[in-house]
C-alpha positions as CSV (number, residue, x, y, z in Angstrom):
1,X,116.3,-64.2,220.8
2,X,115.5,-64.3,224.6
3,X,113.3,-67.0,226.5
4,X,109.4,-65.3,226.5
5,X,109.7,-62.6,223.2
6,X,109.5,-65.7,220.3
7,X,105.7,-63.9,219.7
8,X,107.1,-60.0,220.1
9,X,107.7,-58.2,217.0
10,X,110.4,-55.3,216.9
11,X,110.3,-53.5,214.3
12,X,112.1,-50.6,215.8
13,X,109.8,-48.1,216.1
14,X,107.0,-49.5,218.9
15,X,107.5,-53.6,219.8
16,X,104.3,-55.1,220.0
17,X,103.2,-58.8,220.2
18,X,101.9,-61.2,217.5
19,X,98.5,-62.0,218.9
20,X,96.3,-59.4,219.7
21,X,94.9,-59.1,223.1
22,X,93.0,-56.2,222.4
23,X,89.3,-57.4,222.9
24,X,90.0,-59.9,225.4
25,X,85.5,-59.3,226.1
26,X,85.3,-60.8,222.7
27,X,84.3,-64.5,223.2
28,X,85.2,-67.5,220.2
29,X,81.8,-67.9,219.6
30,X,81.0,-64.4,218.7
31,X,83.7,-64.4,216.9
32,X,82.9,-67.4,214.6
33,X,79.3,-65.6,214.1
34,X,80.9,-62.8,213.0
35,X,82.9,-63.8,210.6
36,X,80.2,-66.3,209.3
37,X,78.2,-63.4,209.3
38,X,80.6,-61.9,207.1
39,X,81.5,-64.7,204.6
40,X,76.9,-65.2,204.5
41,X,76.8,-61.4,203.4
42,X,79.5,-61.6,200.8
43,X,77.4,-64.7,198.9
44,X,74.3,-62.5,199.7
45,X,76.0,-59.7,198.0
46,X,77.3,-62.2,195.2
47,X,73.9,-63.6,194.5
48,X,72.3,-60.7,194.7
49,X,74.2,-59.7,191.6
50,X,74.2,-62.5,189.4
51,X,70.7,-62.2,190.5
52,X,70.5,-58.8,189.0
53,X,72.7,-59.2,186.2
54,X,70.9,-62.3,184.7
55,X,69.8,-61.2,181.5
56,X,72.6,-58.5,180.5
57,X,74.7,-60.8,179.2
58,X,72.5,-61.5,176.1
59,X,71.3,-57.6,175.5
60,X,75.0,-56.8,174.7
61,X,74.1,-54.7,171.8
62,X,77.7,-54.5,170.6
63,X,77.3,-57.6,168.8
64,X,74.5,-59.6,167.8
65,X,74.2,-64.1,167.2
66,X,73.6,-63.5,163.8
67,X,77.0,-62.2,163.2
68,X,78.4,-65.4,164.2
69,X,80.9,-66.9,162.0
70,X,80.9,-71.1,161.2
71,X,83.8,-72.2,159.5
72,X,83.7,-75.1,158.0
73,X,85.6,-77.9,159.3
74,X,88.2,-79.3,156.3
75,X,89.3,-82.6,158.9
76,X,86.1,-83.7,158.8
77,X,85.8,-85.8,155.4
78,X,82.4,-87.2,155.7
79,X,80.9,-84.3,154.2
Protein backbone atom coordinates (compact mmCIF):
# COMPACT_ATOMS: atom_id res chain seq x y z
CA UNK A 1 0.00 0.00 0.00
CA UNK A 2 1.60 3.45 -0.73
CA UNK A 3 2.06 6.38 1.88
CA UNK A 4 -1.47 8.78 1.41
CA UNK A 5 -4.12 5.93 -0.27
CA UNK A 6 -4.66 3.84 3.43
CA UNK A 7 -8.46 5.75 3.01
CA UNK A 8 -8.76 5.08 -1.09
CA UNK A 9 -10.74 2.20 -2.17
CA UNK A 10 -9.92 0.34 -5.56
CA UNK A 11 -12.22 -1.65 -6.54
CA UNK A 12 -11.10 -1.70 -10.09
CA UNK A 13 -13.61 -0.09 -11.80
CA UNK A 14 -13.55 3.85 -10.45
CA UNK A 15 -11.09 4.38 -7.12
CA UNK A 16 -12.71 6.53 -4.83
CA UNK A 17 -12.01 7.50 -1.19
CA UNK A 18 -13.56 6.28 2.19
CA UNK A 19 -14.96 9.51 3.51
CA UNK A 20 -17.10 11.49 1.44
CA UNK A 21 -16.32 14.95 0.71
CA UNK A 22 -19.16 15.53 -1.24
CA UNK A 23 -21.15 18.29 0.82
CA UNK A 24 -18.33 19.84 2.21
CA UNK A 25 -21.37 23.13 2.73
CA UNK A 26 -22.88 20.70 5.16
CA UNK A 27 -21.93 21.80 8.70
CA UNK A 28 -21.77 19.00 11.92
CA UNK A 29 -24.45 20.65 13.46
CA UNK A 30 -26.91 20.36 10.67
CA UNK A 31 -25.91 17.26 10.40
CA UNK A 32 -26.66 16.02 13.95
CA UNK A 33 -30.25 17.85 13.52
CA UNK A 34 -30.74 15.90 10.75
CA UNK A 35 -30.28 12.82 11.71
CA UNK A 36 -32.04 13.53 15.16
CA UNK A 37 -34.61 14.65 13.03
CA UNK A 38 -34.74 11.45 11.54
CA UNK A 39 -34.40 9.03 14.57
CA UNK A 40 -37.59 11.81 16.28
CA UNK A 41 -39.70 10.90 13.13
CA UNK A 42 -39.17 7.22 13.23
CA UNK A 43 -40.62 7.16 17.16
CA UNK A 44 -43.29 9.62 15.83
CA UNK A 45 -44.01 7.12 13.21
CA UNK A 46 -43.74 4.23 15.83
CA UNK A 47 -46.05 5.82 18.35
CA UNK A 48 -48.26 6.91 16.00
CA UNK A 49 -48.93 3.25 15.39
CA UNK A 50 -49.16 1.61 18.56
CA UNK A 51 -51.21 4.67 18.97
CA UNK A 52 -53.51 3.44 16.27
CA UNK A 53 -53.36 -0.03 16.79
CA UNK A 54 -54.27 -0.03 20.52
CA UNK A 55 -57.32 -1.83 20.67
CA UNK A 56 -56.89 -4.50 17.63
CA UNK A 57 -55.24 -6.72 19.47
CA UNK A 58 -58.32 -7.78 21.61
CA UNK A 59 -61.02 -7.57 18.52
CA UNK A 60 -59.07 -10.51 16.93
CA UNK A 61 -62.21 -12.34 16.04
CA UNK A 62 -60.34 -15.52 15.10
CA UNK A 63 -60.49 -16.57 18.51
CA UNK A 64 -62.25 -15.57 21.48
CA UNK A 65 -61.12 -15.71 25.85
CA UNK A 66 -63.66 -17.95 26.34
CA UNK A 67 -62.05 -20.67 24.32
CA UNK A 68 -59.20 -20.60 26.56
CA UNK A 69 -58.10 -23.82 27.84
CA UNK A 70 -56.88 -24.31 31.92
CA UNK A 71 -55.35 -27.43 32.58
CA UNK A 72 -55.19 -28.43 35.66
CA UNK A 73 -51.91 -28.53 37.41
CA UNK A 74 -51.18 -32.49 38.76
CA UNK A 75 -47.70 -31.04 40.77
CA UNK A 76 -49.69 -29.06 42.77
CA UNK A 77 -50.92 -31.46 45.68
CA UNK A 78 -52.74 -29.07 47.87
CA UNK A 79 -55.78 -29.42 45.92
Amino acid sequence: MTENSDCLWDDGVAPELALDFDAPHISSREGLYSWLAALSGFAFLYQGIKWWTNGAVDDNPALSHATDVVVKDYADHSK
